[in-house]
N, C-alpha and C positions, 0 to 999 in steps of 0.2 A: 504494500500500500504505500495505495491511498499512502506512499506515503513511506523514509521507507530511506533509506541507506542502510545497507549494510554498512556504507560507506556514511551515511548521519550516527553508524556505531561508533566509528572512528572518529567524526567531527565532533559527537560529543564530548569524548576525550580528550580533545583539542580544546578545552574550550574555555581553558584557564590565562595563564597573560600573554600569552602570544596571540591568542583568538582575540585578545581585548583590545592589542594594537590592529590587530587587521582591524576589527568591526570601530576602532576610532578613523582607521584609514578608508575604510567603506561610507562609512558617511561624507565625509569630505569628496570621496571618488562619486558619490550620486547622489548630492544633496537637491539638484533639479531633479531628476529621476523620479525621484519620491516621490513626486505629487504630478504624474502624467499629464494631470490637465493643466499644468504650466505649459504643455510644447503645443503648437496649433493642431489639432485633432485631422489627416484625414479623412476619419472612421466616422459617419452620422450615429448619430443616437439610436442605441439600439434597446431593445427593454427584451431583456433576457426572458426566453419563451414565446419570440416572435414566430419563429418557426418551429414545427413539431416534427416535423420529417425529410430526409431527403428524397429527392425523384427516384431516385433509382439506385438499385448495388447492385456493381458490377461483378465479374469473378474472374480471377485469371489464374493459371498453375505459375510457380513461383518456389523457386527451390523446394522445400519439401512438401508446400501447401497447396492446397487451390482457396485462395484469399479474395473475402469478401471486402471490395471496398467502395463508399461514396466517390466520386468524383464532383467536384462546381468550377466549373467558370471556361474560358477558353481553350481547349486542347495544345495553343500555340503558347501560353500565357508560361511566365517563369513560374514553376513548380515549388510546393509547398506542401509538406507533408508532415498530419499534425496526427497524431499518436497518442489515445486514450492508456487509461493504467488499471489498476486492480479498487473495487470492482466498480468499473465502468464503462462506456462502450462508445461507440461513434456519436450519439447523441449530446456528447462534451462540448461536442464544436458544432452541433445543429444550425448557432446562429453565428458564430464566425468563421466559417466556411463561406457563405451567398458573401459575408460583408466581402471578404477575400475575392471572391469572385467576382465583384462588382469591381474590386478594381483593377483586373484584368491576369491575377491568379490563374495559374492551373490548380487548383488545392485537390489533393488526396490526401481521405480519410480510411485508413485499413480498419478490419477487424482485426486486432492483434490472435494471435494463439488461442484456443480455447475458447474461443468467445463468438457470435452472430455465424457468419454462413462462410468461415474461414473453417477450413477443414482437412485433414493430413489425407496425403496421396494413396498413404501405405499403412495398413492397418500394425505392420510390422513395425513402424517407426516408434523410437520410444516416447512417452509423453513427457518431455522434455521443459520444464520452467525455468532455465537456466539461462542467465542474461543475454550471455555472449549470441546463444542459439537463436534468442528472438529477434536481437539487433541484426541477424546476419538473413532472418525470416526479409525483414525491412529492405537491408542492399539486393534481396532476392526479387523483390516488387519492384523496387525501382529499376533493375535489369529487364524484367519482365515490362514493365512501361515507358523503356526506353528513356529515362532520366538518368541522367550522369550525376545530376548534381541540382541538389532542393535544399531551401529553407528550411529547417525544423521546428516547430510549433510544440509543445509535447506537457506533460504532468505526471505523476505519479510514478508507476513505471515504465509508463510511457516517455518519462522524460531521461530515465534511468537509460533505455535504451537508445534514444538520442543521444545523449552524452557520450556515450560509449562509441557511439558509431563518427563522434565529433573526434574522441581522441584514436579508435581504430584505423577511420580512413576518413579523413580530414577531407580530404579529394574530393567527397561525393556530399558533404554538408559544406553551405555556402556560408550560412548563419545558423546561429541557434538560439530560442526561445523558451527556456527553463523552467518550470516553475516549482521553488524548492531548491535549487539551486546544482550541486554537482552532488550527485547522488548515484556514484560507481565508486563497488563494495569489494569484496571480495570475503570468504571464507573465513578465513583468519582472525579479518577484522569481528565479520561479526558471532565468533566464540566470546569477542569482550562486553561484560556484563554493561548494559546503562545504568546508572542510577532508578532507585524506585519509580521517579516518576513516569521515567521514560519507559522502563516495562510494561505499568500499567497501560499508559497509552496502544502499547505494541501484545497486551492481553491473548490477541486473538491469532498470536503466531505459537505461543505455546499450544493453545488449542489443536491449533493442525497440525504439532508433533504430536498428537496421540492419535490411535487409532478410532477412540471416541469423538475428536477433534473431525477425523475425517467423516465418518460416518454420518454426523450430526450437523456438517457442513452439506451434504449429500441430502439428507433428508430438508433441511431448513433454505436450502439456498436464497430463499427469496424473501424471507423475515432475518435472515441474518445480514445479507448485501442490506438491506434497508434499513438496519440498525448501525452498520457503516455509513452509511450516508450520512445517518445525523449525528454521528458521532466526529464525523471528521468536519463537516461542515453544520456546526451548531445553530447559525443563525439563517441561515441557508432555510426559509420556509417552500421545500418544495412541494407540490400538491401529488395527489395518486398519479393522475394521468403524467406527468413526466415522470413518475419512478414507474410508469407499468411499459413506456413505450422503449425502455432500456432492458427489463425484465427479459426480454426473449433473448436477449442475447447471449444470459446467463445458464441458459438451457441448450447450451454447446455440450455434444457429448464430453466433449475431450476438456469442458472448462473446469472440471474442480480435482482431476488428477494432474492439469498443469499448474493451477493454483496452490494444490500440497507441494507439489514438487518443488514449486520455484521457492515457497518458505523455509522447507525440510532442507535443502540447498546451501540455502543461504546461512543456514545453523549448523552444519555439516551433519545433518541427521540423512542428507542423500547423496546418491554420487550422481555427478553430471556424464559425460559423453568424453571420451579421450579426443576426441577430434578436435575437443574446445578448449582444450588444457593451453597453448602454445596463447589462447587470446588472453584468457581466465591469469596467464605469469602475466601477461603483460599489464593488464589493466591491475593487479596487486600492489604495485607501485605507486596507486595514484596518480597516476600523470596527469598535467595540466591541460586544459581544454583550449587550444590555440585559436578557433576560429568566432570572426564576432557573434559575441552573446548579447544578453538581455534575461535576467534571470527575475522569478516575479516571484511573491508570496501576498496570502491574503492577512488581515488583520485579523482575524478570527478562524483560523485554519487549528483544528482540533486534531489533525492528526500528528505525530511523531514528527518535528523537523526543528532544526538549529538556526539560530541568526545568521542571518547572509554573510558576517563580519567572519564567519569560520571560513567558507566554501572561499569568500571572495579571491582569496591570493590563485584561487585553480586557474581562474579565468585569467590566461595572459595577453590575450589581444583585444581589442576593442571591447568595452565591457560598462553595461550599466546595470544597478539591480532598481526593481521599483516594487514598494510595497504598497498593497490599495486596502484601502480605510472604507468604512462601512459595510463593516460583515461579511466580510468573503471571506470561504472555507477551501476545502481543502480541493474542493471541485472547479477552481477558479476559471476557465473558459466557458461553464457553463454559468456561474453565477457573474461573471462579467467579461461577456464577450466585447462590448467595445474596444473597453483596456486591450486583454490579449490580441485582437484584431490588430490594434492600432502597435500592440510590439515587435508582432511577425512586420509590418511594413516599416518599420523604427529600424531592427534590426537589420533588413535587406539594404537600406539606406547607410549603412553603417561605412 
């Protein structure tokens, strides 16, 4: 989750007086930043829950998947690929998708792994939630739609996989759009305990180390994703009809044995895939994220994450962070798409 370092294991740990000089040097690095509607807005005003749906999912095979995804806006238009997280689904960017489109965007929206009408080729293949495997899910779509090279828009572990694929193959991310900031984890890091608070927040990964965890995750999916919801985005009053038109997507066969796996994973209670081990060393290091960013957080984001002033030193190239006031949770391009609209076009500007 929603939310969600292995690598926030790590930054919490950081986050004594060398975190305290970075987060003095992060305020001064983006004291405009902070308040977005100081800059002149592109993006019209938009009231989140304008749109309820997209025209159409498309489907195309793609490394190991046949991947369900929205497409909006020109076929010829520079590409823009915005990336939901755990548990949520393409309906994140429902309304900053058209705004993108509108202003001459190719924007694609995948169904990540496990989720909507994205589905494995090979009943053989293993059900696999391991970062490295779903970041390279992503360079497999964009090969298969003929993009070399896209903007990144992303959140939770969707943003997880962004990152990743910002510091893997820098080549094929132009920009990146964070929210939560630098959130690539590895193993290691996260065997280190957080402080109580931050456990309780992260409650529901213990859960799905047991086998009661799983089972009860299987039986409940759809009161328990919904007690996520409010738990991460507290002030977030969303109504049924937008948590029922995300519900189908959670009734992916493959969605809640990639959802144990990629927890279990990440606590070393699974093993991943030897094929991913050579990406899994390299991202251990932490490396820095070189290509222009823009990393966002809401002011009332209940899920598990750190001050920007920890992450900020990752970002070495062009880099602003902005955090948005007035209730926004952990679901931020859904509870304010203007903002993220207007940072995917911020950041491509960069």
């Amino acid at each position: 989750m929603p939310q969600e370092i292995n690598s926030r294991r790590r930054g919490f740990a950081r986050m004594a007086a060398g975190a305290l000089v970075a987060a003095q040097f992060e305020v001064l690095r983006s004291a405009q930043a902070q308040n977005p509607s100081s800059k002149t807005p592109s993006i019209p005003r938009i009231n989140p829950g304008t749109h309820t749906s997209f025209t159409s999912i498309k489907q195309v095979n793609a490394g190991l998947l046949n991947i369900g995804y929205a497409e909006v806006g020109p076929a010829d238009g520079p590409p823009v690929m915005l990336l939901h997280g755990w548990p949520y689904d393409i309906h994140s960017f429902v309304d900053v998708a058209p705004a993108l489109g509108a202003k001459g965007y190719r924007v694609i929206v995948p169904y990540l792994r496990g989720y909507g009408t994205t589905s494995f080729l090979s009943d053989q293949t293993m059900r696999n939630g391991q970062p490295t495997a779903v970041a390279l899910d992503i360079i497999a779509l964009m090969d298969a739609l003929n993009i070399q090279k896209a903007v990144f828009g992303a959140f939770d572990c969707g943003a997880r996989t962004a990152d990743i694929i910002a510091v893997l193959w820098p080549e094929r991310c132009k920009a990146l759009v964070s929210v939560s900031g630098y959130l690539i984890g590895n193993q290691e890091a996260g065997k280190k305990p957080l402080p109580p608070e931050g456990e309780l927040q992260w409650w529901y990964q213990f859960y799905f180390a047991t086998d009661r965890g799983r089972a009860g995750y299987e039986k409940y999916t759809h009161d328990f994703i919904k007690l996520i919801w409010k738990q991460a985005s507290p002030k977030w009053n969303f109504d049924d009809a937008t948590f029922e038109r995300s519900a189908p997507a959670f009734k992916n066969p493959d969605h809640v044995a990639i959802t144990i796996h990629n927890y279990r994973w990440r606590q070393s209670l699974a093993t991943g895939e030897p094929k991913y081990d050579e990406y899994e060393q390299r991202l251990a290091s932490a490396p820095p994220i070189t290509v222009p960013s823009i990393t966002m957080e809401g002011d009332a984001n209940g899920a598990f994450h750190v001050p920007p002033g920890v992450y900020a030193s990752k970002f070495t190239g062009k880099y602003e962070h902005r955090t948005l006031t007035g209730g926004i949770g952990h679901n931020l391009p859904q509870e304010a798409p203007r903002a993220f609209a207007q940072a995917v076009i911020d950041v491509d500007r960069f």
